[in-house]
C-alpha positions in Angstrom: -5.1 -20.1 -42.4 -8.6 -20.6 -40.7 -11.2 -22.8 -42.5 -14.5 -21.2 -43.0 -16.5 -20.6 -39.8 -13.3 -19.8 -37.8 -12.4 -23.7 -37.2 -8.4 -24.0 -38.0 -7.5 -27.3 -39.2 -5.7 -29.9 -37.4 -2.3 -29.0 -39.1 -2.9 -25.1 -38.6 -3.6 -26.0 -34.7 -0.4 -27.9 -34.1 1.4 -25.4 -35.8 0.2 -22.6 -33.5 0.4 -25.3 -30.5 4.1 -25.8 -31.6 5.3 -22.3 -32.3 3.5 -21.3 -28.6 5.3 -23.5 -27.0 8.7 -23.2 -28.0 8.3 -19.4 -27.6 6.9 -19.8 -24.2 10.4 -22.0 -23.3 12.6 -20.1 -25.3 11.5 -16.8 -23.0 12.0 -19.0 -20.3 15.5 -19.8 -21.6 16.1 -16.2 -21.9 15.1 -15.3 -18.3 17.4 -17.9 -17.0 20.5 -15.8 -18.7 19.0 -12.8 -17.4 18.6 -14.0 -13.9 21.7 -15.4 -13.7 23.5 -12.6 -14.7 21.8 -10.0 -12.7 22.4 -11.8 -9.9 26.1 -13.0 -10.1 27.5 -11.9 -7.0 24.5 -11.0 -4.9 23.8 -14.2 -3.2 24.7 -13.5 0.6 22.2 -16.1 1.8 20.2 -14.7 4.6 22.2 -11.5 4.6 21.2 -10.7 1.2 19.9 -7.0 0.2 17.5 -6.5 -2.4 18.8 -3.1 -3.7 16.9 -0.6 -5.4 12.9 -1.4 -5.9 13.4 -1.2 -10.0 16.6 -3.5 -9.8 14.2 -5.5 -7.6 11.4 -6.0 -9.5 13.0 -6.2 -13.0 15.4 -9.5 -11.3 12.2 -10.7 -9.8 10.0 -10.6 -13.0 13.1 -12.5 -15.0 13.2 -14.8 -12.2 9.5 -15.5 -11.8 9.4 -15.9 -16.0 11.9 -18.6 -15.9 10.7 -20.5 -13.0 7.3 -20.6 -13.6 6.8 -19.9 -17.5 7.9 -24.1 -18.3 5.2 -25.3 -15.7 3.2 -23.5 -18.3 3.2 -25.8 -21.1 -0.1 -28.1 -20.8 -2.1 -24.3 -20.3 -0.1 -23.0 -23.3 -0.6 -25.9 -25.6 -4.4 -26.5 -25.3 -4.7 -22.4 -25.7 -2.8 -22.4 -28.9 -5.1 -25.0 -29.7 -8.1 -23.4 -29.8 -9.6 -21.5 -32.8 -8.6 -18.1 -30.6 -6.1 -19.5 -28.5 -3.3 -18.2 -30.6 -4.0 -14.7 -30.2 -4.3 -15.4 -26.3 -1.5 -16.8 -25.0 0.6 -13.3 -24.8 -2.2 -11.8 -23.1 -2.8 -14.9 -20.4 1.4 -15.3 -20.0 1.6 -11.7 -19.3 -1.8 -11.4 -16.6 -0.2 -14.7 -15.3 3.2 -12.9 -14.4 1.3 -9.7 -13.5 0.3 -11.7 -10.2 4.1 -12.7 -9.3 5.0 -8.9 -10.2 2.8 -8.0 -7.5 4.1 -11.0 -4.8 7.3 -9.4 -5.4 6.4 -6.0 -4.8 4.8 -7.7 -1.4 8.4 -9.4 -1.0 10.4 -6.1 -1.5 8.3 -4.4 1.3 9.1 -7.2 4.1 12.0 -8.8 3.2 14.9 -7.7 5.2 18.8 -9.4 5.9 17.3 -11.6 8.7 19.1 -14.8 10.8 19.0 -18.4 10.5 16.4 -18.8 12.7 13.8 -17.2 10.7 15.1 -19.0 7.6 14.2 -22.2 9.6 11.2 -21.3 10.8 10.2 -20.6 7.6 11.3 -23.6 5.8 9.4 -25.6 8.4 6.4 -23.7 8.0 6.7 -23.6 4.1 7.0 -27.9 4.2 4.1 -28.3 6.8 1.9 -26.1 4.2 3.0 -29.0 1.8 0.3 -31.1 3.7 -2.8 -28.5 4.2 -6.1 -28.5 2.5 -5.6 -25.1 0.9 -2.2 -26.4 -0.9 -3.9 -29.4 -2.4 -7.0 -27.4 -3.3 -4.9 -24.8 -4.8 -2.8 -27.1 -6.6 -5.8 -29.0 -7.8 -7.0 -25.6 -9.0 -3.9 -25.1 -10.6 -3.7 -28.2 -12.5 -7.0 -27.4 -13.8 -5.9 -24.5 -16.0 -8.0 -21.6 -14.5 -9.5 -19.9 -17.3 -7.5 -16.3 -17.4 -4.1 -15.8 -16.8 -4.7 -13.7 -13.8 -6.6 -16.8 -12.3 -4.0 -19.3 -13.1 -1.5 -17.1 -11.8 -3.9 -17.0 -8.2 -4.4 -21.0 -8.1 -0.8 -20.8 -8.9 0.4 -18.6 -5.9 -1.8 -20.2 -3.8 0.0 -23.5 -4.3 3.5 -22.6 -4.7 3.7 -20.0 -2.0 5.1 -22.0 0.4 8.4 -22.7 -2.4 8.3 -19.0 -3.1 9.0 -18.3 0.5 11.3 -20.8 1.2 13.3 -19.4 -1.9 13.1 -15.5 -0.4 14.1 -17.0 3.4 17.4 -18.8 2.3 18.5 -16.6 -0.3 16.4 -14.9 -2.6 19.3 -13.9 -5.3 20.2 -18.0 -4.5 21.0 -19.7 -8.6 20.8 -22.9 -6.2 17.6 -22.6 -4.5 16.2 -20.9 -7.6 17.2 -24.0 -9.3 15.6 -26.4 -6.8 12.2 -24.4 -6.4 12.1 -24.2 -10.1 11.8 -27.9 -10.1 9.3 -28.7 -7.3 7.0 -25.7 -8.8 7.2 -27.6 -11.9 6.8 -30.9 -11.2 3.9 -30.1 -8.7 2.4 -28.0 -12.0 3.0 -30.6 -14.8 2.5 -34.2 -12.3 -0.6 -35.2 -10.7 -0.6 -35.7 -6.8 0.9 -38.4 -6.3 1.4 -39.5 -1.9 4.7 -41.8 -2.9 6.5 -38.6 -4.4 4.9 -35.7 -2.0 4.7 -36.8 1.6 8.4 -37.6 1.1 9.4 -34.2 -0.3 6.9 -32.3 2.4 9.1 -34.1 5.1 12.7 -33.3 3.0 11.5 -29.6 3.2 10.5 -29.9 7.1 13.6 -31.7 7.6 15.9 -28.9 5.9 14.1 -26.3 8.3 14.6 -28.0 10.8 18.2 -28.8 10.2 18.5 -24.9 9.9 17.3 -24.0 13.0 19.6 -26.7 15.2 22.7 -26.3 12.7 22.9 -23.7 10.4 26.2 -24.3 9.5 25.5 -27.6 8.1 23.5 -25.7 5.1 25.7 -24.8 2.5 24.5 -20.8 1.3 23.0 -20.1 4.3 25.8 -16.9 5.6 27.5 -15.0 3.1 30.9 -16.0 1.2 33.8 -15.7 3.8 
């Protein structure tokens, strides 16, 4: 309960902080389950068909909550901690995932069972992007905490868009790659820039797209199951 004036005490803020949180993982948790078992047995690498545009987007929006709702957690703990925060963090979780409903929707209209080559390509692009001005600006933004959850999920695109299609080029129904994008989106979101740590995984991502274009077959997930 509130003090008078609307200021929540410290114990009441933690509290709202805490139960935020956990909520905000254990949907993440949840999503993970979901994912994985919506997509068990669709993973065909390159070849992969999206299927129906409502099977699509309901994978997508699992997928997009578990990957991107634990980079949340600095945003979702200093909103629970305001006086109003509380009430807010449904509303900014859901306008957050609103903008990767929409990248997905973007992703279902131009993503078709395509070759190595073009997985390559875009790999390579997708780890050059790791050194632009716009990826640090919007990963700046990002760490910021944009003040809606649309916003946040904007700065957010703008930084991981690279990841996101890398994920969609090598296998977008991938647990693997899902797995790995999951944790450079995070660590990108919750770590501050650091050259030691990202010039080296830039590099590892050109590298990869490159070792897709010259040898495809050296890339485990690449062609469907024999």
């Amino acid at each position: 309960m509130g003090v008078p004036g609307g200021i929540e005490r410290p114990a009441d803020v933690s509290t709202a902080a805490a139960v935020a949180l956990s909520a905000t993982l254990a949907l993440a948790a949840v999503c993970w389950v979901i994912s994985v078992w919506r997509m068990s047995g669709m993973a065909m690498g390159v070849a992969t068909q999206l299927g129906s545009f409502a099977f699509f987007i309901a994978v997508w929006v699992a997928m997009m909550a578990a990957m991107m709702l634990p980079g949340l957690a600095p945003v979702v703990v200093r909103r629970a901690g305001d006086w109003s925060g509380a009430r807010a963090v449904p509303l900014f979780a859901v306008s957050y995932l609103a903008v990767w409903a929409v990248v997905g929707v973007a992703v279902y209209e131009v993503d078709r069972p395509h070759g190595t080559l073009v997985a390559g390509v875009v790999t390579v692009a997708a780890g050059l992007y790791e050194f632009t001005p716009a990826k640090q600006h919007f990963r700046r933004r990002c760490r910021a905490m944009a003040g809606s959850g649309f916003g946040f999920g904007l700065c957010c695109l703008g930084s991981s868009i690279g990841l996101m299609a890398m994920l969609v080029a090598l296998g977008v129904m991938s647990i693997p790659w899902m797995v790995v994008i999951t944790v450079l989106a995070s660590v990108q979101k919750l770590l501050p820039p650091r050259a030691a740590i990202d010039v080296p995984v830039a590099l590892a991502i050109t590298g990869l797209g490159v070792l897709i274009i010259v040898a495809p077959a050296a890339v485990p997930g690449l062609a469907p199951p024999m």
